[in-house]
C-alpha positions as CSV (number, residue, x, y, z in Angstrom):
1,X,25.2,-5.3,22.1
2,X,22.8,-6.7,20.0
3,X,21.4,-5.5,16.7
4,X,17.9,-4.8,18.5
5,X,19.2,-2.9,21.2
6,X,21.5,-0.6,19.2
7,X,17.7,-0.2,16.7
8,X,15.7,0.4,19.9
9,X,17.6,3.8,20.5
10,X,18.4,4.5,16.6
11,X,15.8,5.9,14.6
12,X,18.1,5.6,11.6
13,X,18.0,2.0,11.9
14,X,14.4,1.6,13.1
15,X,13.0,0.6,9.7
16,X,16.6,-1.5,8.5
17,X,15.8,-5.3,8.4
18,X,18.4,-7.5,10.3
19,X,18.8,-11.2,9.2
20,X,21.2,-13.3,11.7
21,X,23.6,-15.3,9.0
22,X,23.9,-18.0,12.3
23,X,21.4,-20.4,10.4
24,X,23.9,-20.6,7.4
25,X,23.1,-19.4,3.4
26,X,19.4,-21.6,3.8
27,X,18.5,-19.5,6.5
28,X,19.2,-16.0,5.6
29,X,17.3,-17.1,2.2
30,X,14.7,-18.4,3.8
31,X,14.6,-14.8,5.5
32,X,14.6,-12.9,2.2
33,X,12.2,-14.9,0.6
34,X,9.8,-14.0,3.5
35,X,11.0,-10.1,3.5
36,X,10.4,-9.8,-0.4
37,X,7.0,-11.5,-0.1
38,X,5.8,-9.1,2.8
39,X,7.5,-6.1,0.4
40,X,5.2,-7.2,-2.7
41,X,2.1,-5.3,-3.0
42,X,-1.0,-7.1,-3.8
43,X,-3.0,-4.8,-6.2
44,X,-1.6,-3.4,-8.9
45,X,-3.1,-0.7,-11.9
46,X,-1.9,1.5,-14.4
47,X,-4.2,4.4,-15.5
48,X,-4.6,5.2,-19.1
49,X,-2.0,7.6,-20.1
50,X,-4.4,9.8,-22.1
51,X,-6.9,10.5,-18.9
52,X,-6.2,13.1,-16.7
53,X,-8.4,14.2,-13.5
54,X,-10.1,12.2,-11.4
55,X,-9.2,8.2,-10.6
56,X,-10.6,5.9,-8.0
57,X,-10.1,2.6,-6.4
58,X,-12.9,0.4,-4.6
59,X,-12.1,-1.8,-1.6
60,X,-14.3,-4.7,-1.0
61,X,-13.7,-6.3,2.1
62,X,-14.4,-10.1,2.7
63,X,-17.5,-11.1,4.4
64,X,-16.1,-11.8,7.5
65,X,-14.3,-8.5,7.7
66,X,-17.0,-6.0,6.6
67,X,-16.8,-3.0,8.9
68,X,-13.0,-3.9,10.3
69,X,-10.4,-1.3,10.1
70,X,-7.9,-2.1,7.2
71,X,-4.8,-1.0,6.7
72,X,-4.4,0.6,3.2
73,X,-0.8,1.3,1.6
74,X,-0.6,2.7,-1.5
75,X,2.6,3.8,-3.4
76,X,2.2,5.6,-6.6
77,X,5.8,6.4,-8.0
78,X,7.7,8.5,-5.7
79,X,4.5,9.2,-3.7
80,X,2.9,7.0,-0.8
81,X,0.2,7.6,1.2
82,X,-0.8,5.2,4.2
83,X,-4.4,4.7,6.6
84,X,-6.6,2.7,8.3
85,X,-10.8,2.7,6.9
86,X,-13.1,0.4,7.9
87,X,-14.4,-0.9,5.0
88,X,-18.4,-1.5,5.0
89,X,-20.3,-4.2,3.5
90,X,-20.4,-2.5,0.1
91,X,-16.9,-1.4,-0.5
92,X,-15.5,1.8,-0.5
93,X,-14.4,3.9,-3.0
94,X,-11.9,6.5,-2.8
95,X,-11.2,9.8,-4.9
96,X,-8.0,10.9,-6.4
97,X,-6.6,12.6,-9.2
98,X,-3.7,11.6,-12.2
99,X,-1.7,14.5,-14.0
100,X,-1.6,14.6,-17.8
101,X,0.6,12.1,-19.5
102,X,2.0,8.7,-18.3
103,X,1.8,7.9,-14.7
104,X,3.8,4.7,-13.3
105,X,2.1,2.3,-12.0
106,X,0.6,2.1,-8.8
107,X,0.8,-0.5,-6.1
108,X,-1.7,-0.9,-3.3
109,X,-2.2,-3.2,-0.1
110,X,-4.4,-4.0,2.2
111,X,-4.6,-5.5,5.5
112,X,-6.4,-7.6,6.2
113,X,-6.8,-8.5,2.6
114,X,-9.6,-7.4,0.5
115,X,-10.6,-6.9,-3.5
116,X,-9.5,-4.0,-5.1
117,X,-11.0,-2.6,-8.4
118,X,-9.9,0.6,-10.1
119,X,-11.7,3.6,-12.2
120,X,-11.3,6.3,-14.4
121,X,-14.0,9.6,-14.1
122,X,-16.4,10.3,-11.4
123,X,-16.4,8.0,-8.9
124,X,-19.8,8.3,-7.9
125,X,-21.5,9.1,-4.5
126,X,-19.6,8.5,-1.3
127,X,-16.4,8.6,-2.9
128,X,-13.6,9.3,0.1
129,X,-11.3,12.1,-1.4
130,X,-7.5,10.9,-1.0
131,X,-5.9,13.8,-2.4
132,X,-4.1,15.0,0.6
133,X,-1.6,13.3,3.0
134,X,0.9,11.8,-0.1
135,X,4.2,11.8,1.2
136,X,6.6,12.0,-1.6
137,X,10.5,10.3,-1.1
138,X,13.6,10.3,-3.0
């Protein structure tokens, strides 16, 4: 049985990465290499510890993608929260808020790519509250 027969009936194993060693040591580097460049987020920000409330981030799309769905990741300490938006011409900034104190730093990616910019205060008219749907891990 093969390792992607035993995943398609294991949702344990659904999200594990396999890498076949049959190449040799080139090839399952080769393979890692790739894995932690797909892992590495694009964006990353770290508010100023001494605000706390309200925080944005702006995604600008590339011309050519204006008004396609993207997929946004973002993972904020033990907290991620995932969607697709399709970003206009202008951007699009969404709302969220940072406790009191430090607050690690947080990683964001989208797909396709796009320019991300990040705020501190109001975030202005149009803002896209992101408050909800955080999914926190251990």
């Amino acid at each position: 049985m093969t390792f992607e027969q035993v995943r398609s009936f294991s949702p344990i194993l659904a999200g594990r990465m396999a890498i076949s060693s049959s190449g040799g040591i080139p090839a399952v580097i080769d393979a890692l290499m790739l894995a932690m460049k797909l892992l590495r987020p694009k964006w990353t920000h770290g508010f100023p510890e001494a605000h706390q409330g309200k925080v944005w981030m702006r995604i600008v799309a590339a011309s050519e993608r204006e008004g396609v769905e993207h997929r946004i990741h973002m993972r904020w300490g033990l907290w991620t929260r995932e969607w697709t938006e399709a970003i206009p011409a202008n951007g699009q900034i969404f709302s969220f808020a940072k406790g009191e104190g430090w607050a690690p730093a947080l990683f964001v990616d989208v797909s396709p790519s796009a320019s991300v910019s990040f705020g501190f205060g109001s975030a202005g008219d149009g803002a896209i509250d992101i408050n909800d749907d955080w999914v926190h891990h251990m």
